[in-house]
N, C-alpha and C positions, 0 to 999 in steps of 0.2 A: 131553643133548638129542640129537635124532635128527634129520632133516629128509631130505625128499629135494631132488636140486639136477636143473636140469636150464641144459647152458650150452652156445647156438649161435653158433657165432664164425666169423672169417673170417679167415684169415692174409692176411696184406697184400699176397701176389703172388697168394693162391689167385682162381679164379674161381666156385668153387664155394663152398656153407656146410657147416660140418660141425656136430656137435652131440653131446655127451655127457651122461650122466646115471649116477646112482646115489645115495648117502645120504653125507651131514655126519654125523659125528659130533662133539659138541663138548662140554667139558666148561666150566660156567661157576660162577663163585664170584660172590659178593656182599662187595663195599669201601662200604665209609662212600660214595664216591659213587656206587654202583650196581652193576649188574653187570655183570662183565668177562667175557673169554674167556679160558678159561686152558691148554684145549687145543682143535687144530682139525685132525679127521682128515675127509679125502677117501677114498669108497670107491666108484671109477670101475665101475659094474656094466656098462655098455655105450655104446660111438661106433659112430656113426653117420654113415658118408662120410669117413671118416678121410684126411688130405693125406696125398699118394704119400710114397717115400721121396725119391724126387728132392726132391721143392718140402720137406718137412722139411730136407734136406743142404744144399742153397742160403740156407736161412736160419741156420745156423750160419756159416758163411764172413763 
């Protein structure tokens, strides 16, 4: 299965939004109770306002 994602989020010191997108890929199988995910690839095509590298480094510390 394919999908495309799109996800706008906010780091918790940022004052700004940033926002990414591109396509899921995910492989899924069928169990006696339904169906599962059995793999799950991210394929980031493009961000949008990306946090500096400061506000990234502060949030590791």
């Amino acid at each position: 299965m394919r999908a495309m994602l799109y996800n706008p989020m906010r780091l918790s010191s940022a004052t700004e939004t940033s926002a990414c997108g591109g396509h899921c890929h995910q492989v899924m199988v069928r169990s006696e109770s339904g169906w599962r995910s059995r793999q799950l690839r991210e394929e980031n095509v493009w961000f949008d306002n990306p946090p500096s590298a400061e506000l990234r480094a502060s949030l590791k510390e």
